[in-house]
C-alpha positions in Angstrom: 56.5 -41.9 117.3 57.4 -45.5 117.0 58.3 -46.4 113.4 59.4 -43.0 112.5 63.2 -42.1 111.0 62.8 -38.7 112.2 62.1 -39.7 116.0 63.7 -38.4 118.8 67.3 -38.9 118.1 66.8 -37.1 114.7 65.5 -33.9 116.5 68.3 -34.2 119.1 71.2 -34.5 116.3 69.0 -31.5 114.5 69.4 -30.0 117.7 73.0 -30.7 118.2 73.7 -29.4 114.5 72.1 -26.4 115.5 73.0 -25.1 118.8 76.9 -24.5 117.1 75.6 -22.9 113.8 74.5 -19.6 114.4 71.8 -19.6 112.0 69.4 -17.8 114.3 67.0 -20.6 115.1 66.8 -22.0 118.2 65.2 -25.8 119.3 63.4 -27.0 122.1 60.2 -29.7 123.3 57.0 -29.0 124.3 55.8 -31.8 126.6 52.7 -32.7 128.6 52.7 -34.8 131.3 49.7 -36.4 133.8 50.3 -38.3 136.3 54.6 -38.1 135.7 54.3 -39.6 132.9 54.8 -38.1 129.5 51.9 -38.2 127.4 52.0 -35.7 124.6 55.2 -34.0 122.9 55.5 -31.6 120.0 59.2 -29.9 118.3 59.3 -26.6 118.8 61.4 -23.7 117.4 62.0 -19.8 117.7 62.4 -17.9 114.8 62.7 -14.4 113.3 60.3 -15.2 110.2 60.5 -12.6 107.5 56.6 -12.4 106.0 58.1 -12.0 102.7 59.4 -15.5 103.0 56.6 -17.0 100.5 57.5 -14.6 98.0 59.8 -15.4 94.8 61.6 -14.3 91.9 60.9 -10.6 91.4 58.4 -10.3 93.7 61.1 -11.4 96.5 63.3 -8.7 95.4 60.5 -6.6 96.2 60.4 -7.8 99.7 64.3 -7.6 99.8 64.4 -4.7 99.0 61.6 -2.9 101.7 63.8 -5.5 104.6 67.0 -3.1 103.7 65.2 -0.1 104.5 62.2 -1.5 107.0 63.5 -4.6 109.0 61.1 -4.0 111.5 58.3 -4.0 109.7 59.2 -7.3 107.4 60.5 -9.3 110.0 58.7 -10.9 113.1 59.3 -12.8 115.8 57.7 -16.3 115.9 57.3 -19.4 117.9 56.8 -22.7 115.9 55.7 -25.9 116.7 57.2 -27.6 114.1 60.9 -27.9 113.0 62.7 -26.1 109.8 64.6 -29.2 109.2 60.9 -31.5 108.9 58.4 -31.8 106.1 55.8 -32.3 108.7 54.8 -31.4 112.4 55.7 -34.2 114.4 52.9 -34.4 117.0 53.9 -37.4 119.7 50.8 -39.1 121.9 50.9 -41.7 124.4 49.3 -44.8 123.0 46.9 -45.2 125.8 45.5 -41.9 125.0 42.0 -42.5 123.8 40.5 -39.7 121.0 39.5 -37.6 124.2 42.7 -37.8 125.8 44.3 -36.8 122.8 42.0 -33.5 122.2 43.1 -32.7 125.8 46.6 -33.3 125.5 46.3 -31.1 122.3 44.9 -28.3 124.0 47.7 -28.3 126.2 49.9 -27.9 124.2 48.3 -25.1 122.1 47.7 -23.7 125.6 51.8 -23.9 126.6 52.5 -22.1 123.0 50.6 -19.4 124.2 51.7 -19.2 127.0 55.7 -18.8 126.1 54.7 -16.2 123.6 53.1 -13.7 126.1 56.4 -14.8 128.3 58.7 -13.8 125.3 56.6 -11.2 124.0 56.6 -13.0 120.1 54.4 -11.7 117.7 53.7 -14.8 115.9 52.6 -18.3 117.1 52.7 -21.0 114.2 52.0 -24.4 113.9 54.0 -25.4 111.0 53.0 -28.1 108.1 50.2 -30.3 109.6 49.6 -33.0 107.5 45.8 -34.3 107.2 46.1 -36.3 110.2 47.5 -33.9 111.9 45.4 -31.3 111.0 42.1 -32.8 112.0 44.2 -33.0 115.6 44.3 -29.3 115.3 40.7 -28.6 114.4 40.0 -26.3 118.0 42.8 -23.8 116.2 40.8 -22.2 113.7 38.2 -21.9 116.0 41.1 -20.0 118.3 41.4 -17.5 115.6 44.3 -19.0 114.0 44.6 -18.0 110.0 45.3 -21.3 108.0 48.0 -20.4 105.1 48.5 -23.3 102.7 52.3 -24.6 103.0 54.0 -26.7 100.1 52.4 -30.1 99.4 54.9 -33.0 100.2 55.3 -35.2 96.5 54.8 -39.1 97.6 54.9 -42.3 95.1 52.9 -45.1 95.6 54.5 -48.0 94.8 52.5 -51.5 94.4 55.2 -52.4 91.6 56.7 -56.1 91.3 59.5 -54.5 89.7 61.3 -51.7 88.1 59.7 -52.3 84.6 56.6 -52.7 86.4 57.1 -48.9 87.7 58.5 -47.6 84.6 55.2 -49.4 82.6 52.7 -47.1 84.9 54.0 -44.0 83.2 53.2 -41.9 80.0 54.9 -43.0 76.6 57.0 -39.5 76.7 58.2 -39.9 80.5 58.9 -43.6 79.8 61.3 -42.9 76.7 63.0 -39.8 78.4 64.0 -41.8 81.4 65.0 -44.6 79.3 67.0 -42.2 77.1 68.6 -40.6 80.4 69.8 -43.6 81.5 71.8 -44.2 78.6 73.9 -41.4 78.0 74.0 -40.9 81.7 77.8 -42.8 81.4 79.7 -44.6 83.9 78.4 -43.9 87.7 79.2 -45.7 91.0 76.4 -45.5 93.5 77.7 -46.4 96.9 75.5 -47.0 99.6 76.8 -45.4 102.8 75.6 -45.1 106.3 78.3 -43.4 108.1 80.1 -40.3 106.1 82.0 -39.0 108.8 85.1 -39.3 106.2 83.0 -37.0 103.8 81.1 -35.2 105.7 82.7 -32.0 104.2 81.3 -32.9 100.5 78.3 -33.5 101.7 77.8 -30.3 103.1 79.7 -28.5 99.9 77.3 -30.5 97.3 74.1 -29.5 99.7 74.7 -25.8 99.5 76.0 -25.9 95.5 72.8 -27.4 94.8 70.5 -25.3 96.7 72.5 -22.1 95.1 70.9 -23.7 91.6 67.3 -23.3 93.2 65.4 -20.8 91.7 63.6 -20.4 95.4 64.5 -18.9 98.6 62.7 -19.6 101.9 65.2 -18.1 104.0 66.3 -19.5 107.3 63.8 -22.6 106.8 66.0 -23.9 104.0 69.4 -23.8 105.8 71.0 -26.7 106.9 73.8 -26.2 110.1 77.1 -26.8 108.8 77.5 -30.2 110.4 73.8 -31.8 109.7 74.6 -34.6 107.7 77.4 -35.8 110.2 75.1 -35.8 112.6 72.5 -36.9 111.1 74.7 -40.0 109.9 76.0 -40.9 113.8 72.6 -40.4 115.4 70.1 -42.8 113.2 72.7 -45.6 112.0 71.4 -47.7 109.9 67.8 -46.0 109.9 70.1 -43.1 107.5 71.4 -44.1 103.7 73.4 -41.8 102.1 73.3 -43.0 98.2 76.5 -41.6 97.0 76.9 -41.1 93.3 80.4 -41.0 91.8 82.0 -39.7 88.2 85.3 -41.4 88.3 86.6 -40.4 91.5 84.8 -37.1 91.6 81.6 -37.3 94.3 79.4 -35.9 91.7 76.3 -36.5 94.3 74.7 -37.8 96.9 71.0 -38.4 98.1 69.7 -38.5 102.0 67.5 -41.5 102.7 65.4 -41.6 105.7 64.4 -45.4 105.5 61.2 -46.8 107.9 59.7 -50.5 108.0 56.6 -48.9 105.1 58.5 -45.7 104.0 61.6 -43.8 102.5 62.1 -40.3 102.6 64.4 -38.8 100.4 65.4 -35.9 102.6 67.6 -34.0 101.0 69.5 -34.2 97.0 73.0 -32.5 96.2 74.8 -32.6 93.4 77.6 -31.2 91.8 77.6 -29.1 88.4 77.9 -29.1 85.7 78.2 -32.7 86.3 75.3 -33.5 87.1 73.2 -32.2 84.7 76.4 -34.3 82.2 75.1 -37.4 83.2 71.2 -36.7 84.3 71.9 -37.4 87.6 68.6 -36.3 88.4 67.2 -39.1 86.4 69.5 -41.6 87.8 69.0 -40.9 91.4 65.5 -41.2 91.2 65.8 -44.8 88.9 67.9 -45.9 92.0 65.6 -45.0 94.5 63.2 -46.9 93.4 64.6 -49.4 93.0 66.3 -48.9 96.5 62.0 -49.1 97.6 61.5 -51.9 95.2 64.0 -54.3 96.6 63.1 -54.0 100.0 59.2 -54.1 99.7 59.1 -50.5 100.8 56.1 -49.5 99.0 56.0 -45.4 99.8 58.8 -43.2 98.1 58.0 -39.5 99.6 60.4 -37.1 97.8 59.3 -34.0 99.6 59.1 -30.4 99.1 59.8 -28.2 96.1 60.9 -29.4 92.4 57.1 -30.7 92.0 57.7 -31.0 88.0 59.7 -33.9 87.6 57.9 -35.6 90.4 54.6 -35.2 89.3 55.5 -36.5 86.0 57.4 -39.8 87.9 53.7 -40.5 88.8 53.9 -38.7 92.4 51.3 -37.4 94.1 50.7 -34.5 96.5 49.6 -34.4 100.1 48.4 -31.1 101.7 50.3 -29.2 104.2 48.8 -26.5 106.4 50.4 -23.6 108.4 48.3 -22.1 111.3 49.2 -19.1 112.6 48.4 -16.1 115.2 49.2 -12.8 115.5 49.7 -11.7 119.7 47.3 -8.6 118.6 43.9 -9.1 117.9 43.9 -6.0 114.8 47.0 -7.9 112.8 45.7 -11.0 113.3 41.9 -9.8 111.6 44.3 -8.5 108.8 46.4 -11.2 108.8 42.9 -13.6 108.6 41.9 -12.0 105.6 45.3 -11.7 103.7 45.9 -15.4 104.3 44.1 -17.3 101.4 47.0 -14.9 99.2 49.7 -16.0 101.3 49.9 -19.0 100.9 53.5 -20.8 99.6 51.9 -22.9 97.1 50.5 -19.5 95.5 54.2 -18.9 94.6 56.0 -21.8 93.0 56.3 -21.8 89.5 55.4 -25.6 89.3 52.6 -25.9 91.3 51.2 -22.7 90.2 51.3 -24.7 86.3 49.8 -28.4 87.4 46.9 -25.7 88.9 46.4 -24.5 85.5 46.6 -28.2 84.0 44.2 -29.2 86.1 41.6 -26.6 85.5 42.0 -26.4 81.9 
């Protein structure tokens, strides 16, 4: 996957981060080879998936509470290609693989899933957030009997902006004065750019977890980071890792991952501290820098991820479809699980894509 930030030494330090954790999920490759040479490669992740794990707010408690009394029955075992700690599935082919070389190296690896869950006896097999590209890749899965569930839409920005007033011009009159406004009062902030946080990787880790405590969702084991991440995150990709660190005084009120490619930056992951944060919009502030982080490096795609759609959809983002396939090992729960999935689906259950829906059809 040349190009890519999250390449192979980002799924070895995920994998590294891990292996020490205890969270329950545990990493691993599938590769094909022909001819000794490697010429397909997919992550690939076990996982005891709770099915109430799209559920939130009160219907989550729901789920919660039938897991206290029926574990069994809520939570399944499941093999992923994929990785929890990805937005996408990273599927790896050989460049000298021509379209019909890459249909064949596909089908072996769908064939090798298969083939580790009758080994390990799982109930589910899951190929986690394909992208388009991706998707069209996995076209023969359908056709397999695999149910599609829709998975979270990743929030990219297009940016073919000569500058930051450029950017700030392309948006509505309201969104234009509000950030303007937030900048203001936002007060006296430091933002240090960082690669290596070895010296705070502790703060890090603290602001991470404060922040996602704030989040009004849960998704479980696929939201947790390994104590540890960041730090290893920071050694394993150098410069190819930024860690915009945002500071009150000498308080670390925050701190933003960037992934940074040659064409793209992914913001990874956002923590901040509160009340803080919210003191001096450092929401707003983060996202100003960011661009302009893009902006003066000619990077012209900002892709801000998963989750917390509002505020990126009204910073001009847009949304690109994500799709979970998935299998059930018998052929009854999978019919039942075929015609429950167009209900199932994540995006079905966050509050702000469920209102840009209703925008959108009104």
């Amino acid at each position: 996957m040349p190009g890519e930030a999250e390449c192979h030494a980002y799924y070895v330090a995920c994998e590294a981060a891990a292996s020490v954790s205890g969270i329950g999920l545990r990493m691993a490759a599938i590769v094909v080879e022909a001819e000794g040479e490697i010429v397909a490669v997919a992550p690939f992740f076990r996982l005891n998936y709770r099915l109430d794990t799209p559920l939130q707010g009160r219907m989550r408690s729901l789920g919660d509470a039938l897991f206290r009394h029926l574990p069994g029955l809520v939570t399944l075992k499941a093999l992923c290609v994929g990785s929890p700690y990805a937005e996408r599935c990273h599927l790896g082919f050989a460049a000298s693989l021509d379209a019909a070389g890459r249909a064949a190296a596909f089908a072996c690896l769908a064939e090798a899933l298969q083939r580790q869950v009758m080994v390990e006896r799982a109930h589910l097999s899951v190929w986690k957030d394909l992208a388009p590209a991706e998707d069209r890749e996995a076209g023969l899965l359908p056709r397999a009997g695999f149910a599609q569930i829709t998975s979270l839409p990743v929030a990219v920005l297009d940016l073919p902006y000569a500058d930051e007033a450029a950017y700030l011009a392309s948006l509505s009159a309201a969104t234009r004065k509000d950030v303007r406004r937030k900048l203001a009062k936002a007060g006296d902030i430091r933002i240090e750019l960082r690669s290596d946080i070895s010296a705070l990787s502790s703060e890090v880790d603290s602001l991470y977890e404060e922040t996602r405590a704030q989040s009004g969702l849960d998704y479980g084991d696929l939201e947790l980071l390994p104590p540890g991440y960041f730090a290893e995150i920071s050694r394993a990709l150098g410069e190819r890792a930024v860690f915009a660190l945002y500071w009150v005084g000498e308080e670390l009120a925050a701190f933003n991952l960037l992934l940074v490619e040659a064409d793209r930056v992914i913001d990874k992951f956002l923590g901040m501290r509160y009340p803080l944060a919210r003191e001096h919009n450092l929401y707003v502030v983060s996202w100003m820098a960011n661009i302009r982080f893009c902006l003066d490096r000619g990077i012209r795609l900002f892709q801000s991820g998963q989750t917390a759609y509002a505020s990126k959809l009204r910073f001009g983002s847009r949304l690109v479809p994500s799709t979970i396939l998935v299998r059930h090992r018998a052929a009854s729960l999978q019919w039942v699980l075929r015609r429950l999935s167009p209900w199932l689906g994540f995006d079905r259950f966050d509050h702000d894509l469920a209102r840009h829906a209703e925008r959108k059809a009104a």
